[in-house]
C-alpha positions in Angstrom: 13.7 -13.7 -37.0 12.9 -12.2 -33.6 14.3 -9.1 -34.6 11.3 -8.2 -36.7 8.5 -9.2 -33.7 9.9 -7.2 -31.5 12.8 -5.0 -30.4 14.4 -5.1 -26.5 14.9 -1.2 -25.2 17.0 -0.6 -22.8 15.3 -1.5 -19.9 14.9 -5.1 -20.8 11.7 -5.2 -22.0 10.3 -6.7 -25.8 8.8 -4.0 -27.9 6.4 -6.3 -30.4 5.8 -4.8 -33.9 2.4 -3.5 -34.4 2.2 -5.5 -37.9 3.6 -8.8 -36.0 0.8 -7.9 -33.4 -2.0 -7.2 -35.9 -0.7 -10.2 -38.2 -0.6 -12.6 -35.2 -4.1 -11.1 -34.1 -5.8 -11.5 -37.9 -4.2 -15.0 -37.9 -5.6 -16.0 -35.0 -9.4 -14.3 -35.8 -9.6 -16.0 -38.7 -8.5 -19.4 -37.1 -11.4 -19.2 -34.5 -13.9 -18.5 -37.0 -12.6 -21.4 -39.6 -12.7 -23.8 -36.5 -16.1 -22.6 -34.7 -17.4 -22.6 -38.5 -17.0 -26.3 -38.8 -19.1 -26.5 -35.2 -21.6 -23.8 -36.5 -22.0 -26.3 -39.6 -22.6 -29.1 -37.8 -25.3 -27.5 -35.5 -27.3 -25.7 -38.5 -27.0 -28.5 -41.0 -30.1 -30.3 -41.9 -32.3 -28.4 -39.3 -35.1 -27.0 -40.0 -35.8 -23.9 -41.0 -32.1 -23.4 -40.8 -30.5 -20.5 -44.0 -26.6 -21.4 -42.7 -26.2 -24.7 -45.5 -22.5 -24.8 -46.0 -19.2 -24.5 -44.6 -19.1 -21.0 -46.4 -22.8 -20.1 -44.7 -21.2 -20.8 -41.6 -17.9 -18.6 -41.8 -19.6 -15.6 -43.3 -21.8 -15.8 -40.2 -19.5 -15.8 -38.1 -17.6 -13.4 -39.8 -20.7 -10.9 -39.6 -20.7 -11.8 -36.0 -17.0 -11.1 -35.2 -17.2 -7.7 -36.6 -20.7 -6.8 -35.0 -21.8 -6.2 -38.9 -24.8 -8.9 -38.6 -26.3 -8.5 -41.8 -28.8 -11.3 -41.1 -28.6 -13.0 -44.3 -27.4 -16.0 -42.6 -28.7 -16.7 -39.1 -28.5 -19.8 -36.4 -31.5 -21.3 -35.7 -30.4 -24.3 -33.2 -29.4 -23.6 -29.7 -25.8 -25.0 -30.4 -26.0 -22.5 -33.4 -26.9 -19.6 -31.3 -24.0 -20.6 -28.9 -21.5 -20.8 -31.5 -22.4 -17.5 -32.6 -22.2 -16.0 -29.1 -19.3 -17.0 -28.4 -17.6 -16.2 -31.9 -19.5 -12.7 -30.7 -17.8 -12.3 -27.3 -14.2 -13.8 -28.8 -14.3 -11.8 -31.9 -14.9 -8.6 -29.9 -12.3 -8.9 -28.6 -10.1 -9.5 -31.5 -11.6 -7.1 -33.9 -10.7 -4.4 -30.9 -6.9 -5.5 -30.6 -6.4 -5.5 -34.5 -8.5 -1.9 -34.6 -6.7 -0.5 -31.9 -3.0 -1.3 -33.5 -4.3 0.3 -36.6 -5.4 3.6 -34.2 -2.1 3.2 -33.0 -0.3 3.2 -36.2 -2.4 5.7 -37.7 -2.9 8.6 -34.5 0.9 7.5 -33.0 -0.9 7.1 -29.3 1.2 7.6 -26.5 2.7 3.8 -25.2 2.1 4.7 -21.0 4.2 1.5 -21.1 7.1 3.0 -22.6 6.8 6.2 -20.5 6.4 4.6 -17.1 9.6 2.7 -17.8 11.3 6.0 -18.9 9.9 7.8 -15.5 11.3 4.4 -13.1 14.6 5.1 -15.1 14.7 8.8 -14.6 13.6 7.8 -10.7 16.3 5.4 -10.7 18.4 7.8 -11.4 17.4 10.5 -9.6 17.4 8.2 -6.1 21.5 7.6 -7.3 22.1 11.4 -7.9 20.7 12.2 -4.3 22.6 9.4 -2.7 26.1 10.8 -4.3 24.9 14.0 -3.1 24.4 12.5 0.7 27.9 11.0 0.5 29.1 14.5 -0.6 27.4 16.1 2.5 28.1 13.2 5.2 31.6 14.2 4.1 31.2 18.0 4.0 29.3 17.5 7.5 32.4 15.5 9.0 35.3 18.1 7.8 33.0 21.0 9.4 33.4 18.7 12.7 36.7 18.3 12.2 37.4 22.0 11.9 35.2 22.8 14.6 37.0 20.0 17.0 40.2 21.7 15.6 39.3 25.2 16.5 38.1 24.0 20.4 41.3 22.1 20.9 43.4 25.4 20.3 40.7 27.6 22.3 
């Protein structure tokens, strides 16, 4: 099951699918709004003046309001009303931004800075061992040339 959310590379670290991501990210949009729908409902219902009348009034609202649409067919009119639709504003920016930017991602194949700042700490990595073999090599080179210099004093 975990093999389709997300992959380990080999530097430990998950790789998540983009269509778990967007799928988990959908789920969870549409979950906010069915639940502030219900508080949007409450607030709106039976006040005066007020166009949001149903349960459906309520999640297309807030629906609008998640995506920044706003058509303005269906409007709060209480102050709890106005807050639920604020907040579904400020959450579902947010959402609508994460499952939009997957889709850029899938589509326009961005760069994952992620993915190349592990590769540069492994090529680092690597680099730091290569010159530490290398100051083995010339510790060693550096105590034969003292040798032979010792040697060549010791005959002189």
């Amino acid at each position: 099951m975990n093999k389709h959310i997300y992959k380990t590379d080999k530097y430990g670290i998950r790789n998540y699918s983009l269509l778990a991501l967007g799928a988990a990210g959908v789920c969870f949009l549409y979950s906010v709004i069915a639940l502030l729908a219900l508080a949007l409902q409450h607030f709106e219902g039976g006040a005066l003046n007020s166009n949001i009348n149903s349960y459906v009034d309520a999640f297309w609202t807030l629906q609008m309001s998640a995506s920044t649409i706003g058509f303005g067919d269906h409007f709060p009119v209480t102050i709890g009303g106005r807050m639920v639709v604020a907040l579904m504003f400020y959450v579902g920016v947010g959402l609508v931004g994460f499952i939009g930017a997957l889709i850029a991602e899938r589509i326009l194949g961005f760069a994952d800075t992620n993915i190349k700042n592990r590769e540069l700490r492994q090529q680092n990595s690597d680099i730091l061992m290569h010159n530490k073999e290398l100051e083995k090599k010339i510790d060693l080179l550096i105590e034969r040339v003292e040798q032979v210099v010792d040697q060549r004093h010791e005959h002189d």
